[in-house]
C-alpha positions as CSV (number, residue, x, y, z in Angstrom):
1,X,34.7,27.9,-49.6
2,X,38.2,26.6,-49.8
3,X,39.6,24.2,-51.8
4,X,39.6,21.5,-49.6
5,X,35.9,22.2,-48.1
6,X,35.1,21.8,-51.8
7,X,36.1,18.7,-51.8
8,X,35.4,17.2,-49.2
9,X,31.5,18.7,-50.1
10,X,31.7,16.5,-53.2
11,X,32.9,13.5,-51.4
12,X,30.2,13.5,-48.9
13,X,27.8,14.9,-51.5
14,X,28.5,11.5,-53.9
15,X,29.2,8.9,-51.3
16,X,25.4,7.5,-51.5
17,X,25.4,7.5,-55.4
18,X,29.0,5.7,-55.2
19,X,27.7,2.9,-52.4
20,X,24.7,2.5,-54.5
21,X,26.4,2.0,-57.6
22,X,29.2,-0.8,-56.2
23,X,25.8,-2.5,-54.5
24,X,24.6,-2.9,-58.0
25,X,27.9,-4.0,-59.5
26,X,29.3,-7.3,-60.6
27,X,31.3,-9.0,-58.2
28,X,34.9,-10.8,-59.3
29,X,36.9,-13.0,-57.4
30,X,39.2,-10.1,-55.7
31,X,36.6,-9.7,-52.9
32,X,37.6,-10.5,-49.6
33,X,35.7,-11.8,-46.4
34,X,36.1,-8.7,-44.8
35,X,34.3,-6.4,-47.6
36,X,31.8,-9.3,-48.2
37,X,31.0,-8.7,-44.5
38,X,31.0,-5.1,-44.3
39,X,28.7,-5.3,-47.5
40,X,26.3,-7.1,-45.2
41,X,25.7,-4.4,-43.1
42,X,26.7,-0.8,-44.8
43,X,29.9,0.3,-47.1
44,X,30.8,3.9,-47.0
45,X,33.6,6.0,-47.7
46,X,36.5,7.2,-44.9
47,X,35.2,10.3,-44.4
48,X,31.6,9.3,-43.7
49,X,29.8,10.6,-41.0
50,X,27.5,7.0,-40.3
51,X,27.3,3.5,-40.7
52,X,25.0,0.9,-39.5
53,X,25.8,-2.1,-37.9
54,X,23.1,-4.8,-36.5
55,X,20.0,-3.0,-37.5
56,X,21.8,0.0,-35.6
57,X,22.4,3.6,-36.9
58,X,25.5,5.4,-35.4
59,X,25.9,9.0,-36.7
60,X,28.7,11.6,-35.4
61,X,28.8,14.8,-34.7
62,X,31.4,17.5,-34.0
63,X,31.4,16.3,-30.5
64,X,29.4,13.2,-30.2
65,X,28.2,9.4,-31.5
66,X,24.5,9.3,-31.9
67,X,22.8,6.3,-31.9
68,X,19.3,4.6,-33.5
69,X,17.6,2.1,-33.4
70,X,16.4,0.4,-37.1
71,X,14.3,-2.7,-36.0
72,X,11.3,-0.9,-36.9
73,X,12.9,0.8,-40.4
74,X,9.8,3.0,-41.1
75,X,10.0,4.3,-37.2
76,X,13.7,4.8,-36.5
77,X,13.8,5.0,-32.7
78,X,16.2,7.8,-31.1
79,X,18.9,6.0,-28.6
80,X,22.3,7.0,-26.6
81,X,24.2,10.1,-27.3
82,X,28.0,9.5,-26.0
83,X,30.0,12.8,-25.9
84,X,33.2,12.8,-27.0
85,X,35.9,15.6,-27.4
86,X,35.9,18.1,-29.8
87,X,36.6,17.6,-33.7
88,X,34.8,14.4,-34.7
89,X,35.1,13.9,-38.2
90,X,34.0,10.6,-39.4
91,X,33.2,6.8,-38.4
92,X,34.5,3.7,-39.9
93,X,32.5,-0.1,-39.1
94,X,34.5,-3.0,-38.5
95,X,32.0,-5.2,-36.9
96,X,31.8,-5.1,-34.3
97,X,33.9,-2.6,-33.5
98,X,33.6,1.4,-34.3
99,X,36.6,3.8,-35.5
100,X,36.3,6.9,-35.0
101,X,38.4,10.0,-36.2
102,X,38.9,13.2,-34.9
103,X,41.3,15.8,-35.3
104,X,43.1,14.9,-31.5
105,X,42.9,11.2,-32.1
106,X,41.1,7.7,-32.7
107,X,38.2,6.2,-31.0
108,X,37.6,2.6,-30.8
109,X,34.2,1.5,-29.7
110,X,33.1,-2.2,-28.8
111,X,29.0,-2.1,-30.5
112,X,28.3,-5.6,-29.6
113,X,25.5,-4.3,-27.7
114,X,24.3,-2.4,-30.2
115,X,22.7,0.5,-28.1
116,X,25.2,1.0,-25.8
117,X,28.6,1.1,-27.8
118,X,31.5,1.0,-25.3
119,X,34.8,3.0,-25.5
120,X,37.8,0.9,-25.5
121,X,40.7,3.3,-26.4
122,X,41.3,6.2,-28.0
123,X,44.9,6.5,-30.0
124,X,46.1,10.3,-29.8
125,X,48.5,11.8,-32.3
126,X,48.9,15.7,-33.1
127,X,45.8,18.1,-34.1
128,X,45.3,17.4,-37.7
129,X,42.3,16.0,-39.6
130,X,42.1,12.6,-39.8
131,X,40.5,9.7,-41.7
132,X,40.8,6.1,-40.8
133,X,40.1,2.8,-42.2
134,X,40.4,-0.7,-41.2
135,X,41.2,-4.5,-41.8
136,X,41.7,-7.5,-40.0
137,X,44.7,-6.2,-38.1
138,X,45.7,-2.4,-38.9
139,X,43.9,0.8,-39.2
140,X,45.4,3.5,-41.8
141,X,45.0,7.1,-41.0
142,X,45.7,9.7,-42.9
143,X,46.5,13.1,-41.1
144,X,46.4,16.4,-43.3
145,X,47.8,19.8,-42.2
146,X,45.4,22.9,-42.8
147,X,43.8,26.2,-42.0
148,X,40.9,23.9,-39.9
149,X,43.1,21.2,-39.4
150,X,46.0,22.4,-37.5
151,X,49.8,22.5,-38.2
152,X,50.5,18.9,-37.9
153,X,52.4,16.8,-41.0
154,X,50.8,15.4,-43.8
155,X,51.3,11.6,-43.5
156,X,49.9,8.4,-43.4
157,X,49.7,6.1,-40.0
158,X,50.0,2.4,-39.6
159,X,48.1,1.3,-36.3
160,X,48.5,-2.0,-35.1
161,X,45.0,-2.9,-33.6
162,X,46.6,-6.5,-31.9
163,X,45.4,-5.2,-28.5
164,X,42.3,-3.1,-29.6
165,X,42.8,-1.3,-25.9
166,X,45.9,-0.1,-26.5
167,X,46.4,0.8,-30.1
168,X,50.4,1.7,-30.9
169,X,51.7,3.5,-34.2
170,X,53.9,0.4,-36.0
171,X,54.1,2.9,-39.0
172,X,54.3,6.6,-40.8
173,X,54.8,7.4,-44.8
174,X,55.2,11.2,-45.7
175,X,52.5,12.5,-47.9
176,X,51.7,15.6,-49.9
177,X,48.0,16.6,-48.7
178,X,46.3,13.4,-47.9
179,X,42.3,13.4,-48.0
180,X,40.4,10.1,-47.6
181,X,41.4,6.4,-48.3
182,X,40.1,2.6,-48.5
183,X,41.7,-1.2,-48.1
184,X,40.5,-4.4,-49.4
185,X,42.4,-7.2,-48.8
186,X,45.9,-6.1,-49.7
187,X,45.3,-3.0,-51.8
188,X,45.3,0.9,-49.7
189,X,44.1,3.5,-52.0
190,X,45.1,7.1,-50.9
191,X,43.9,10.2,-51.8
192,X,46.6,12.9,-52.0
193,X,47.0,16.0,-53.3
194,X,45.9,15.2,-56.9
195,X,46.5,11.8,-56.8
196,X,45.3,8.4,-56.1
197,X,48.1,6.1,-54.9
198,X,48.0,2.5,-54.7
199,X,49.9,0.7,-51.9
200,X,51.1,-3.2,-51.8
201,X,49.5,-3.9,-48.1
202,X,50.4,-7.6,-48.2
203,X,52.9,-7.0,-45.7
204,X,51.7,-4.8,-43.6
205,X,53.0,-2.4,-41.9
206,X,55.5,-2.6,-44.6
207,X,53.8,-0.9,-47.8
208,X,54.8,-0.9,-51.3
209,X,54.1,1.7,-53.7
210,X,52.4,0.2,-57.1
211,X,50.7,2.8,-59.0
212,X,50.1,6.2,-59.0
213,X,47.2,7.9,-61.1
214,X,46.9,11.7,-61.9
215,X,43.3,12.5,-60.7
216,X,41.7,14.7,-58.0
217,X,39.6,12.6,-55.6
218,X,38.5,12.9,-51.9
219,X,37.4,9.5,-51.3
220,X,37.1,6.7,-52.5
221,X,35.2,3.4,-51.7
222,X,36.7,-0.3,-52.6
223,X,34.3,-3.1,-53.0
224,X,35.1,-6.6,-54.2
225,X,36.9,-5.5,-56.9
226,X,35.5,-2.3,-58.0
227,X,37.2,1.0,-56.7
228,X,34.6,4.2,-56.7
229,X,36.3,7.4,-55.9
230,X,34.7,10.9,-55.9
231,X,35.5,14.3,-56.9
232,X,35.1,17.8,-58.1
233,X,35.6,15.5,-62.2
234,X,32.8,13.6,-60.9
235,X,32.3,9.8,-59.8
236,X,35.0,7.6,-61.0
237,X,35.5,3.7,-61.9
238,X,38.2,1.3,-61.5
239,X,38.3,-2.2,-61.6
240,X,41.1,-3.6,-59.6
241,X,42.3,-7.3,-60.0
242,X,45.4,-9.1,-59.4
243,X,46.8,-6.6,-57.8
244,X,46.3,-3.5,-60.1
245,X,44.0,-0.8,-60.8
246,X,42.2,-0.2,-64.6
247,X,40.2,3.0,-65.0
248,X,36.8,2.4,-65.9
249,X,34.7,5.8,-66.7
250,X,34.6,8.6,-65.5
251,X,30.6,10.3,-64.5
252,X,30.3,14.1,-64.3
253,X,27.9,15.4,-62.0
254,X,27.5,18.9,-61.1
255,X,26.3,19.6,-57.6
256,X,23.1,21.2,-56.6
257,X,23.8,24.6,-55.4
């Protein structure tokens, strides 16, 4: 398994325990109305693979968005399956609206009919993996070069979502090796290459380097005020407030084999 796969296992691997833990956590007065209503439905990292929305499951695929029905939770009912193109990597909720990434492009789906999620555009760029998350008025993707991946650069994208059927790049930063990434209200966390950077997104598409930590992560998740980011050192905790980021603890877990 390479490096990367490694990773990304642990990320995927933790993401539950992380979403569990921030559920459970102490609010502060950093949280914003769009994690307070993402909290109301699901929180999950950039690179996760589902969400829910509306008493709605929507898993992906390498080449598809699944969807099921939760109004009955103890008899999950099977619904659509909408193909897509090859390489889809993860799904992002920003109700009610989907993201998804892929390693050609971005998917936008309308889910205000739950069971019948409608495609609205899909952003292109160069064959590369690719994370995304969203706000009010951007989505921030992350493309990373790689043996799986393709040749593309390693950078991060600023989408202007104004018209949500025709997304347009306002945007690029060079990175090292990015991997996954979070926003709440005007703090980006990125994962890259053995580091978590923290970008000034007040003025977006304009960002602003703040701080930099030395740690390996793959993803992270904010949530009103607490910053959970996973890796092969474990599950990590930051508390971030007034515009910076403390270190809390760090949890080592070792994964089942």
């Amino acid at each position: 398994m390479t490096y990367t796969a490694t990773l990304l296992s642990w990320a995927r691997g933790l993401m539950l325990l992380a979403l569990l833990t921030a559920l459970a956590s102490c609010s502060t007065n950093d949280a914003s109305p769009a994690s307070a209503e993402a909290a109301a439905d699901g929180k999950g990292g950039s690179l996760a693979r589902f969400t829910v929305l509306d008493n709605t499951l929507y898993v992906v695929d390498n080449s598809s968005l699944r969807v099921f029905s939760l109004t009955d939770p103890t008899a999950p009912a099977r619904g659509a399956v909408v193909p897509l193109t090859f390489g889809v990597e993860t799904i992002y909720p920003r109700p009610p609206y989907l993201f998804l990434g892929t390693q050609r492009g971005m998917y936008i789906f309308d889910a205000s009919t739950p069971a019948a999620p409608q495609q609205l555009a899909f952003y292109q760029h160069v064959v590369s993996c690719d994370p995304v998350v969203v706000d009010d008025q951007y989505a921030y993707v992350t493309l990373r070069a790689g043996r799986t991946c393709g040749g593309g650069p390693n950078q991060l994208q600023v989408i202007d979502l104004t018209n949500l059927r025709a997304p347009r790049l306002a945007r690029t930063y060079a990175m090292e090796r990015p991997l996954g990434l979070g926003i709440d209200s005007n703090l980006l966390f990125v994962c890259d290459n053995n580091q978590l950077k923290v970008f000034d997104a007040g003025a977006t598409p304009q960002l602003t380097l703040r701080q930099t930590f030395s740690v390996t992560l793959a993803d992270v998740i904010p949530h009103r005020g607490l910053l959970l980011g996973t890796g092969p050192g474990g599950l990590y905790q930051y508390r971030y407030q007034g515009g910076q980021l403390t270190p809390l603890s760090r949890l080592p877990i070792t994964p089942t084999p």
